[in-house]
C-alpha positions in Angstrom: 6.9 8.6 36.1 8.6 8.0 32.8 5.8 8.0 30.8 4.3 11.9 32.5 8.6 13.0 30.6 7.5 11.6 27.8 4.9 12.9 27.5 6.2 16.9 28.9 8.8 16.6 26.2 6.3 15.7 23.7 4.4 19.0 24.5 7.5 20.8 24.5 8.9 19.5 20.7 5.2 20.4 19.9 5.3 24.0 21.0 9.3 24.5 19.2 7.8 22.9 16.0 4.5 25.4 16.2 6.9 28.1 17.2 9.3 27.4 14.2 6.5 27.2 11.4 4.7 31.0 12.4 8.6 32.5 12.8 8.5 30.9 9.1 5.3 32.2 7.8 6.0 35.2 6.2 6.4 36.3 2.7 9.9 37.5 3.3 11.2 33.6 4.0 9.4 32.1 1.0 12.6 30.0 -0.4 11.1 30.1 -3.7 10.9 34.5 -4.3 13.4 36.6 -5.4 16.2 36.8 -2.6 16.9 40.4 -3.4 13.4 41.1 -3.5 11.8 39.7 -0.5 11.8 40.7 3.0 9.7 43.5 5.2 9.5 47.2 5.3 7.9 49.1 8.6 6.0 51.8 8.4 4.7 54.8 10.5 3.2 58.1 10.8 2.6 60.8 13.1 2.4 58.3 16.0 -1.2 57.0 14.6 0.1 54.2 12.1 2.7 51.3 13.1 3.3 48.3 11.3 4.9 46.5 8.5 4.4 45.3 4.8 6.0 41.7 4.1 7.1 41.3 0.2 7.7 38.8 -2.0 8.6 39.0 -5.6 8.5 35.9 -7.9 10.6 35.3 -11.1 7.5 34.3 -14.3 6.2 30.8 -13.3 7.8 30.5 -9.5 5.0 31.5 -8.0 2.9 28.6 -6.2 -0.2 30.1 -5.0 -3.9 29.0 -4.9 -4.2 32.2 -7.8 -2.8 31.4 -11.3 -0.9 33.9 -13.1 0.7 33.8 -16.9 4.4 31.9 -16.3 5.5 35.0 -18.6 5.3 37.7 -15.8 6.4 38.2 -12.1 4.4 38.2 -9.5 4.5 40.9 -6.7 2.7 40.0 -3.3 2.5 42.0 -0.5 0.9 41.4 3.3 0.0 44.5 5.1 0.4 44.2 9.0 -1.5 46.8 11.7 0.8 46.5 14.9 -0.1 49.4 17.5 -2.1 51.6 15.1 -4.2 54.0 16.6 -6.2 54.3 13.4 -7.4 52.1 11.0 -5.7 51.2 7.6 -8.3 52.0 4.5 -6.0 51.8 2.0 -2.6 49.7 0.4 -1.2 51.0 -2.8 1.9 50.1 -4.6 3.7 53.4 -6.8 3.7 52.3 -10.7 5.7 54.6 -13.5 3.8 55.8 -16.0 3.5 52.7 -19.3 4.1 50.4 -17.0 2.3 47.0 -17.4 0.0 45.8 -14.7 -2.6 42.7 -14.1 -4.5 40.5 -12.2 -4.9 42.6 -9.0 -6.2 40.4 -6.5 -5.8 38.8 -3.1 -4.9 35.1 -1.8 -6.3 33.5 1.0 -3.2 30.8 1.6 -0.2 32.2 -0.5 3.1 30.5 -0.1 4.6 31.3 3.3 2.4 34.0 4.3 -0.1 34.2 7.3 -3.0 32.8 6.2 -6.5 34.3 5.6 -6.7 38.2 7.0 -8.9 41.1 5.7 -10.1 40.9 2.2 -10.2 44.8 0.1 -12.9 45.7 -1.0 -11.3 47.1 -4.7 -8.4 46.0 -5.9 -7.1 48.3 -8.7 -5.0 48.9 -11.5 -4.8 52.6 -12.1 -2.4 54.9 -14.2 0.4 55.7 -11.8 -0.5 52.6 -8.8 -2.1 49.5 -8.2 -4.6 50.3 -5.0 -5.8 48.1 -2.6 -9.0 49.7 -0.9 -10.6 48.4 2.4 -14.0 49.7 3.3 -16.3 48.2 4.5 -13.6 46.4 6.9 -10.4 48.4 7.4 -7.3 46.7 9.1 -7.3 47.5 12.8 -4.6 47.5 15.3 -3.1 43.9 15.1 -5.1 42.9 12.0 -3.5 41.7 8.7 -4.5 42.1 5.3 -5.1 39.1 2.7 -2.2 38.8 0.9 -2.3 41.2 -1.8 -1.2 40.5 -5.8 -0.6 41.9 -9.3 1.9 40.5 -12.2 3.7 42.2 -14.5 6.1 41.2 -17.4 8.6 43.9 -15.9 11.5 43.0 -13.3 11.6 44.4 -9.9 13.2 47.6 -8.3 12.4 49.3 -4.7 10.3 52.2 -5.0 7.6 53.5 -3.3 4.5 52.4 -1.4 1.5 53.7 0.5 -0.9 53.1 3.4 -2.9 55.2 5.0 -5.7 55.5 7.1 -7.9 58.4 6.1 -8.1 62.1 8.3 -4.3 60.2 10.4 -3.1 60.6 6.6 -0.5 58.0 5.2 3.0 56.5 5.3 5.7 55.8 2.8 7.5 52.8 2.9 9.8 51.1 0.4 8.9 48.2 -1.7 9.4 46.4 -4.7 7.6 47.9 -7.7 8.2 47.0 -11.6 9.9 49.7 -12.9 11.6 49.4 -16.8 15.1 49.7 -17.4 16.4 52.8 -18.8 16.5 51.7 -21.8 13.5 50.0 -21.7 11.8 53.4 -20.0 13.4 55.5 -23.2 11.8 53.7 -25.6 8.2 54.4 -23.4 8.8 57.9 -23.4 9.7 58.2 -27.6 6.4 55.7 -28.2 4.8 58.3 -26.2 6.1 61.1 -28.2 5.7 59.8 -31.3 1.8 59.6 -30.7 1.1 62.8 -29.3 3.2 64.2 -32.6 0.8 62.1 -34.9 -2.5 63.4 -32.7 -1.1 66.9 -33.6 -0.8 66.9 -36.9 -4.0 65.1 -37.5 -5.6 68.1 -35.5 
């Protein structure tokens, strides 16, 4: 008799401790990111797309992944989650202002914290105005999860604006970290920029 408790309150710590560790497993409770630059942001559209995007942001060299980044830049991580989508999610993108700094756009299959494996993109880019995270040939279905998704930058964080969408249902908007340069930091971008197109015209 006492050994059949034992062993039903064996199952049961087993079950609390498997419970605890996936309520853990998220990007948002990674002890080691940024505190104001971690947590989740939902998304929806049109009644076609549901879910949410877990972030993490990570202060140069605090990030602990099986991807190696330059311990000079932060590193912004992303997991994209499909709850009761009626459509299927193509495409992640994060918003980037113009000048900004960007590299190493990739995926992880066991980052810190976050659910482990999910769908690999197909592209993972670094263009003028966004870093885009493009899944074709295997899109993120309703209660699917995307691979979690990286970049680095030498700029800090600030919440701006991010995308998915799923093709013809069209997209959603969703806050999220994004490096963005200070002001002052964003002036001298602009006068750099300035200054060259002034030289390209009076060249021409």
């Amino acid at each position: 008799m006492k050994i059949k408790r034992y062993v039903q309150i064996g199952i049961m710590l087993a079950v609390i401790l498997v419970m605890g560790q996936s309520g853990f497993a998220s990007l948002n409770n990674d002890p080691a990111a940024i505190s104001a630059y971690k947590g989740s942001s939902p998304f929806s559209a049109g009644g076609a797309l549901s879910g949410h995007v877990d972030y993490a942001v990570y202060a140069p060299g605090m990030y602990d992944g099986t991807v190696h980044f330059n311990n000079n830049l932060y590193v912004y991580a992303y997991q994209v989650f499909s709850q009761s989508s009626t459509v299927s999610i193509d495409y992640f993108s994060v918003g980037l202002e113009p000048g900004v700094s960007v590299s190493n756009a990739t995926s992880d299959s066991a980052a810190p914290y976050a659910v482990t494996g999910g769908i690999v993109p197909d592209l993972s880019l670094v263009m003028s105005q966004q870093v885009l995270y493009l899944f074709q040939s295997d899109t993120i279905s309703a209660n699917e999860y995307s691979r979690t998704l990286l970049f680095a930058s030498n700029i800090a964080p600030v919440m701006a604006d991010g995308v998915v969408s799923a093709g013809f249902a069209g997209g959603a908007i969703m806050a999220l970290p994004s490096p963005v340069p200070e002001p002052a930091t964003f002036g001298l971008l602009i006068g750099g920029a300035f200054m060259a197109l002034r030289r390209k015209r009076k060249k021409s």
